[in-house]
C-alpha positions as CSV (number, residue, x, y, z in Angstrom):
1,X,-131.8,-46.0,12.1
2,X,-134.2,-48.9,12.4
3,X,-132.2,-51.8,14.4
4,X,-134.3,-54.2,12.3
5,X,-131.7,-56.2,10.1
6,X,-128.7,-54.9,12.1
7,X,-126.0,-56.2,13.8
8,X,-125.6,-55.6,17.4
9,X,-123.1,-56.2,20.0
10,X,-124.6,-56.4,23.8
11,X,-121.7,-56.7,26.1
12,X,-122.9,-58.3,29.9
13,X,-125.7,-59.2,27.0
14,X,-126.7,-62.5,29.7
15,X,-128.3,-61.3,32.3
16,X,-129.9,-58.4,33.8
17,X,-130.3,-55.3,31.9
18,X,-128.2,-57.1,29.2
19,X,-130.4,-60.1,28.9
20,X,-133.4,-57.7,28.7
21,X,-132.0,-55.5,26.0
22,X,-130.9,-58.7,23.8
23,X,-134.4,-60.1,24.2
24,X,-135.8,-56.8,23.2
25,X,-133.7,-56.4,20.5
26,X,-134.1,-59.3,18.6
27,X,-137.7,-59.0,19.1
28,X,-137.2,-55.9,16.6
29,X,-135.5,-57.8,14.0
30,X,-131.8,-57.6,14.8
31,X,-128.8,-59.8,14.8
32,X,-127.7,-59.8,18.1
33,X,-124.4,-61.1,19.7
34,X,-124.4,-61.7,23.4
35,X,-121.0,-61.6,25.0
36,X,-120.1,-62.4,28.4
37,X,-117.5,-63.2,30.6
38,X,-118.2,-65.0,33.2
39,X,-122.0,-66.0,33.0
40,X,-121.7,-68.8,30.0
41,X,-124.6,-70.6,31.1
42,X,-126.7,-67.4,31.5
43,X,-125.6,-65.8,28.2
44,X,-126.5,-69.5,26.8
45,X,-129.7,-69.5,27.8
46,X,-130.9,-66.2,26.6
47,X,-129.4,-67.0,22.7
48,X,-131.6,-70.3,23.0
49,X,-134.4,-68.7,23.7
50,X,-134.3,-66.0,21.2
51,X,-133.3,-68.4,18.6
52,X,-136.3,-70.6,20.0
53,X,-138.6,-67.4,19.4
54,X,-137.3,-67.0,15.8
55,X,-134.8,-64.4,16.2
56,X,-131.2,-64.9,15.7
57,X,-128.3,-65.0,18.1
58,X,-125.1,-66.1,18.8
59,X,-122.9,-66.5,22.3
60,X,-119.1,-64.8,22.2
61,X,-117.0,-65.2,24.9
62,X,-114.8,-61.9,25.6
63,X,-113.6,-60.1,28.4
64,X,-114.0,-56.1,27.7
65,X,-111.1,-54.7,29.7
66,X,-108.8,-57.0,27.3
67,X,-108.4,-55.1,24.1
68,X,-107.0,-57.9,22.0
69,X,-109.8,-60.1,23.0
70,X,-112.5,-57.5,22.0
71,X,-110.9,-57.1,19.2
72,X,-110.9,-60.5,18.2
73,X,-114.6,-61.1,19.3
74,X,-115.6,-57.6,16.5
75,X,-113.3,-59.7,14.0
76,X,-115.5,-62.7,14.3
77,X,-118.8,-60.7,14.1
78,X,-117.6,-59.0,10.9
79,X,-116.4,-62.4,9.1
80,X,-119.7,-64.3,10.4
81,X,-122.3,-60.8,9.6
82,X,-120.3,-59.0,7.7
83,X,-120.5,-55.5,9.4
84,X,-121.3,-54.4,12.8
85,X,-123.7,-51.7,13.3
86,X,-124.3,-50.8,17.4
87,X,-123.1,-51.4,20.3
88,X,-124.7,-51.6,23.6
89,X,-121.8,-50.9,26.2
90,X,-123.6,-52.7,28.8
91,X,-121.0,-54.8,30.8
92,X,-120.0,-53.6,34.2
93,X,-118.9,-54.7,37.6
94,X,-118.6,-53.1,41.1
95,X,-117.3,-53.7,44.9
96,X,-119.7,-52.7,47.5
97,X,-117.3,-50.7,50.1
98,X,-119.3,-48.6,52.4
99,X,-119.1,-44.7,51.0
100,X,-117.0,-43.6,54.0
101,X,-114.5,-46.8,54.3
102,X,-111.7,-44.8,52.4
103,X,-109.6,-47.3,53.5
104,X,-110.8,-50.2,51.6
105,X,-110.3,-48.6,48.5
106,X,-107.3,-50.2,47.6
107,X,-105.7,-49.5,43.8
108,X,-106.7,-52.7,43.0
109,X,-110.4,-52.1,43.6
110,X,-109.6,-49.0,41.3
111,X,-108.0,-50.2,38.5
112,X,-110.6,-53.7,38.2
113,X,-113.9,-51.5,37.9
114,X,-112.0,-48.8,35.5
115,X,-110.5,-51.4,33.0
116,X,-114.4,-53.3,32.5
117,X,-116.3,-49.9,33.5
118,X,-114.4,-47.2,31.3
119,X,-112.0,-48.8,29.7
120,X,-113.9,-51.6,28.8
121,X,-116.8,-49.3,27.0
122,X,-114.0,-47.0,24.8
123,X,-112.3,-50.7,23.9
124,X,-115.5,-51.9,22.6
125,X,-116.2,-48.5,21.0
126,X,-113.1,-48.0,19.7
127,X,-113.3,-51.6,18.1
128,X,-116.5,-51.3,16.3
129,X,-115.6,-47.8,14.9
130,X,-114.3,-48.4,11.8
131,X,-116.8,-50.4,10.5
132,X,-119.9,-48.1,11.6
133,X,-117.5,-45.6,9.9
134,X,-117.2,-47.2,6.7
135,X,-120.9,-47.9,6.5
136,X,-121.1,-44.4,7.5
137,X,-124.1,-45.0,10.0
138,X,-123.9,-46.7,13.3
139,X,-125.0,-46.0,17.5
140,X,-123.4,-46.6,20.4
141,X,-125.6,-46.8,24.0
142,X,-123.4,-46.9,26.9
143,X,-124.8,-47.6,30.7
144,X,-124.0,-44.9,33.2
145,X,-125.4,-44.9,36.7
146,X,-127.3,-42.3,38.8
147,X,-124.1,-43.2,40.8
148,X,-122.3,-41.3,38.7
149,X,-124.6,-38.4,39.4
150,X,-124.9,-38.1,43.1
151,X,-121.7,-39.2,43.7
152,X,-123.4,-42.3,46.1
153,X,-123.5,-46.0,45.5
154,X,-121.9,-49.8,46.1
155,X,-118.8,-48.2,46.9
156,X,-116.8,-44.5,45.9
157,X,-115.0,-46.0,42.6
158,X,-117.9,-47.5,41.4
159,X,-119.6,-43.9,41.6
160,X,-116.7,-42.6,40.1
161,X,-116.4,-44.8,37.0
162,X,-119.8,-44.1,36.4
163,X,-119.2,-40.6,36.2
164,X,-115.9,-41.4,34.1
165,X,-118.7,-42.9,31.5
166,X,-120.8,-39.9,31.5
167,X,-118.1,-37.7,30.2
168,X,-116.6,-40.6,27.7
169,X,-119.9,-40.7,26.4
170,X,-119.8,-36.8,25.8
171,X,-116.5,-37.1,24.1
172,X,-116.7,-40.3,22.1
173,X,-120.0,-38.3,20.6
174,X,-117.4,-35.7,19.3
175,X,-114.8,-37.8,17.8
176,X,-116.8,-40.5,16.3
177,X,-119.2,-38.0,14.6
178,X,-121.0,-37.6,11.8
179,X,-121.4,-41.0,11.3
180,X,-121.8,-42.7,14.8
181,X,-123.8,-41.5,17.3
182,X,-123.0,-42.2,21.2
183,X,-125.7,-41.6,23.9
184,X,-125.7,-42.6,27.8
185,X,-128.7,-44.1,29.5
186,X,-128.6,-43.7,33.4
187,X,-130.7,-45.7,35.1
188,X,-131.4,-45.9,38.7
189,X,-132.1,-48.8,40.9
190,X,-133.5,-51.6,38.9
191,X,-134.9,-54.9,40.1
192,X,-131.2,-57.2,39.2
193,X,-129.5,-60.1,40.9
194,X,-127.4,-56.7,41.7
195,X,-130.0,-56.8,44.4
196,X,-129.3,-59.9,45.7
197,X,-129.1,-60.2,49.5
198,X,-130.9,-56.8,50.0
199,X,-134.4,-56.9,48.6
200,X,-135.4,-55.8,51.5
201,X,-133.8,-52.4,50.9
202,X,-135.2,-52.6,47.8
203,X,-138.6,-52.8,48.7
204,X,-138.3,-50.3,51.2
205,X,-136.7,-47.4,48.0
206,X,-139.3,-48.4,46.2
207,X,-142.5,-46.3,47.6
208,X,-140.2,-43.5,48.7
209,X,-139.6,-42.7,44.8
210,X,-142.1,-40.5,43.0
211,X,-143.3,-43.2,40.6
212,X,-143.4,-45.6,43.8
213,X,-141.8,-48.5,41.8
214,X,-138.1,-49.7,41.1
215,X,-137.4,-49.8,37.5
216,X,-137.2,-53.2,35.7
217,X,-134.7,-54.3,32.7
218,X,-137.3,-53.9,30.7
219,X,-137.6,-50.3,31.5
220,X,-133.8,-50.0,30.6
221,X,-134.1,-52.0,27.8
222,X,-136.6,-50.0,25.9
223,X,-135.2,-46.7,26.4
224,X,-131.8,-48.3,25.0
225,X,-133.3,-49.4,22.0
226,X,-135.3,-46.3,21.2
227,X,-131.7,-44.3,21.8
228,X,-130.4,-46.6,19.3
229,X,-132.8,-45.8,16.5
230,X,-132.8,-41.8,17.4
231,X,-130.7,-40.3,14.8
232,X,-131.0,-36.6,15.9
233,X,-129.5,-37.4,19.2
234,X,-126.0,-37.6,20.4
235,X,-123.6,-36.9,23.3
236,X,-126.5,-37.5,25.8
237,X,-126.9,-38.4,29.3
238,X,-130.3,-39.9,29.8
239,X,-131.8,-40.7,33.2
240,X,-134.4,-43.5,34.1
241,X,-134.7,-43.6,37.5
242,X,-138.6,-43.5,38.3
243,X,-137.8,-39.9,39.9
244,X,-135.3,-41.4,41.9
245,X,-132.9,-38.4,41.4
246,X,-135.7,-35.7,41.6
């Protein structure tokens, strides 16, 4: 399914890997909504500028771990588009907690990154459904981590969400088939305001991988849109790392 003429909903869609993958997609031809949370301003700017470039955008406010405000923002879409056809599950956050600091793992560190990191994605997925059901077609992408792989990153229950989105992925592809496929892309370290405060570290990964370079959002991006438009493809767990986990 081409995602020229669709509808798409980008969650974290204004900035980072979001931003990237909103700019990409409209690029192809799609109608895309950008929601954030927080970053107004940032999700602002990138609906400017693809409405400045000719595409077409609009900026919903919504926070994905609330499941009456998702879906409220899937509501609007339908009444202002009409349908909804993908979603990129993209919105995620994380505390950075050294691995071995058990300690600081606190429930409430728990239960804020699994309400936007799992929760968030199967509320968002579970709002779009129907629709992509009754046009009997439709894609979800979700973003996983190489976190959730090797069991290492910003903190233990960020890893473990990640992993958490793995296996939703694998069973949302069961329940919402024939109709709506659901695919994970994993990507490793990418060049984010993630980074922020540790470039350096950055730079130092970077020739130690086998491609020798960090991936960019535009990496991510194009991977997610080709997953979208792969129809023979569903329940997978796609890596992009630059051979980070070889």
């Amino acid at each position: 399914m081409m995602v020229s003429n669709k509808v798409v909903l980008v969650t974290g869609g204004g900035t980072g890997i979001g931003k990237a993958t909103s700019l990409l997609l409209a690029k192809r031809g799609a109608t895309v909504v950008v929601n954030y949370s927080r970053s107004q301003s940032d999700a602002e700017e990138t609906v400017q500028r693809i409405n400045s470039e000719g595409g077409h955008a609009v900026a919903v406010k919504g926070d994905v771990s609330r499941d009456e405000e998702i879906q409220g923002i899937v509501e609007t879409i339908v009444q202002q588009f009409g349908t909804v056809d993908l979603l990129v599950n993209n919105a995620s956050i994380t505390s950075h907690i050294p691995m071995d600091n058990l300690e600081a793992v606190t429930s409430g560190v728990w239960n804020e990154l699994f309400d936007v990191n799992v929760k968030g994605m199967f509320n968002c997925a579970r709002a779009v459904a129907p629709y992509m059901k009754k046009n009997k077609q439709g894609a979800i992408v979700n973003l996983g981590s190489i976190a959730g792989l090797t069991g290492v990153g910003s903190s233990l229950p960020y890893a473990v969400s990640k992993a958490a989105v793995h296996g939703l992925t694998k069973s949302l592809a069961r329940a919402l088939a024939p109709y709506i496929r659901v695919n994970c892309i994993v990507p490793g370290a990418v060049e984010t305001r993630w980074w922020a405060g540790r470039e350096e570290q950055m730079q130092r990964l970077a020739p130690n991988l086998p491609l020798q370079r960090i991936s960019t959002p535009e990496d991510i991006a194009s991977m997610i849109c080709a997953t979208l438009e792969q129809e023979a493809m569903t329940g997978q767990i796609i890596t992009v790392d630059s051979g980070q986990t070889l």
